[in-house]
N, C-alpha and C positions, 0 to 999 in steps of 0.2 A: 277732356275725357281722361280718366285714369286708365293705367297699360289691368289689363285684364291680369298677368301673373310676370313678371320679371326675375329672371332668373338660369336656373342651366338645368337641360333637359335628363330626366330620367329613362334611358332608352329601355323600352318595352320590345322585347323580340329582336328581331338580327337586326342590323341597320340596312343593309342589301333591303330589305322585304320594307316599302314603302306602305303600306297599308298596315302592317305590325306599329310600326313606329308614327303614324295617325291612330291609333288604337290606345295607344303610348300618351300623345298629347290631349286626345280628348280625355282620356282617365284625368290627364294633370288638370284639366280644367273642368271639369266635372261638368257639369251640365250648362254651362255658359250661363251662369246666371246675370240677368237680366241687368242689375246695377251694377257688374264690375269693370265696365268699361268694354270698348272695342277691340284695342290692341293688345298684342301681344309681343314682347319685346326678349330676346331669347340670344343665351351665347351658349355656344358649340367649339368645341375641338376641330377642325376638320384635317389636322395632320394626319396623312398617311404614310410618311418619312420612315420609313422601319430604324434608320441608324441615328434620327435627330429623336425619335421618339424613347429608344432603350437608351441613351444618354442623357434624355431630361427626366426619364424615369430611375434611372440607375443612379444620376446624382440625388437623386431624394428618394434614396432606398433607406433611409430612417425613417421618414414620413409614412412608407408603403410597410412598415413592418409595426408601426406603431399599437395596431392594434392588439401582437404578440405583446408587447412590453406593456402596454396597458391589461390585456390576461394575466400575466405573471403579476401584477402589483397588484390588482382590486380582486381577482378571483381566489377562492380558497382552493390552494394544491398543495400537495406534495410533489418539490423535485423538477417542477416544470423551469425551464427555461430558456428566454425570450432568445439568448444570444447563440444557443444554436443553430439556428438560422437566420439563411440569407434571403434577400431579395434575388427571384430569377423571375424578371418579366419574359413573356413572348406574343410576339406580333403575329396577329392574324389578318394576315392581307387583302383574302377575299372576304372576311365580315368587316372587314374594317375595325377590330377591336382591338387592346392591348389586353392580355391574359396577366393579373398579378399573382405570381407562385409565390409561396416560401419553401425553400428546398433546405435540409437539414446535413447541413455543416459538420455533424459529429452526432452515436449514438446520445439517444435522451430518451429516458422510463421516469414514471411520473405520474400522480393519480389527480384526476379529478372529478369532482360530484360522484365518488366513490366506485368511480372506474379505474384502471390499471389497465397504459399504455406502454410500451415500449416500439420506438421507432427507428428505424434507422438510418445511420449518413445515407445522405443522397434522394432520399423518399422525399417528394415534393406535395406541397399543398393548394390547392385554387384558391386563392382569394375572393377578386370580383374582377370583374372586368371594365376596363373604359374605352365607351366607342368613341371614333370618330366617324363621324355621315359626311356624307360630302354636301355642297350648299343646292344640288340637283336633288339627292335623297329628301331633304329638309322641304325643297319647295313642293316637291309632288305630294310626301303627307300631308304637308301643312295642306295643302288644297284638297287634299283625302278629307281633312279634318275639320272642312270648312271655313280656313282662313286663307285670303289673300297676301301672297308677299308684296309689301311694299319696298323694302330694299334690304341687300346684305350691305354688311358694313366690313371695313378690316379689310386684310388679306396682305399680300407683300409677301414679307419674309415672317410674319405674323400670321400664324394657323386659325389665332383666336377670332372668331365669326359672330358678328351680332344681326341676328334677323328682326324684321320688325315686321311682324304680321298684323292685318286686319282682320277681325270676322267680314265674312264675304255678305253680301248685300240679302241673299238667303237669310243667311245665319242672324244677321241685327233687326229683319221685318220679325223671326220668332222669337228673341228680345224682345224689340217693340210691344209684341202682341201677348207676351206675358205680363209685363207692365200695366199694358191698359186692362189686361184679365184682374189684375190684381186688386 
């Protein structure tokens, strides 16, 4: 059997909120279609470390700010620039997410697509955010979502989590029964 999607999850709604996040994986897998196999083979973050997370995030603060430096070279501006600012992540312990800010280093005024900003030191910006679920959250949607856990993987000193889910016995008879509709 082929894994149905392999891959890293796109969190939909809080991580806390187990039914958001089965809302989340059935989007990823759209209607379970019938020949794409059974399982689902899935890695997750599940660090909740506040001090191991703003240090693995903090040393690839070029990485987290790339997308300013990629603005500044492919977008048409005046004046814009990537290096005034920094990377300031913050941890959010009860959702379990990291917040990626860019907070501004030094004033910078600058137009683009024919607006006129000026901003100032210290003014911060949201990025996106990266959750971490823990592998309880993951198995309750997953089972929200119609899939059985078959095993986590990993763990240690190693946060990185590979779940390997099955569509649950439900889920592969209305498979089945599209197949033979077909």
């Amino acid at each position: 059997m082929r894994p149905l999607i392999a891959g890293n999850w796109k969190m939909h709604g809080l991580t806390e909120d187990s039914a958001a996040l089965a809302r989340g994986i059935r989007a990823g897998l759209g209607d379970l279609a019938p020949l794409s196999g059974d399982y689902l083979i899935v890695s997750f973050d599940s660090n909740s470390d506040e001090q191991s997370l703003l240090a693995a995030y903090n040393a690839s603060g070029y990485f987290c700010t790339n997308a300013l430096r990629r603005l500044a070279a492919e977008v048409p501006h005046t004046g814009f620039d990537a290096g005034a600012f920094e990377y300031a992540p913050v941890w959010n312990r009860s959702g379990r997410q990291l917040a990626h800010f860019w907070r501004l280093v030094r004033d910078i005024e600058f137009s683009l697509g024919g607006e006129s900003f000026s901003l100032k030191t210290g003014e911060s910006f949201h990025g996106l955010n990266s959750y971490k679920p823990s592998e309880a959250l993951v198995a309750e949607a997953s089972s929200i979502a119609g899939l059985d856990v078959v095993g986590f993987f990993g763990g240690g000193d190693n946060p990185l989590r590979i779940a390997v889910l099955r569509r649950s016995s439900a889920m592969r008879a209305v498979a089945q029964d599209k197949v033979a509709a077909a």
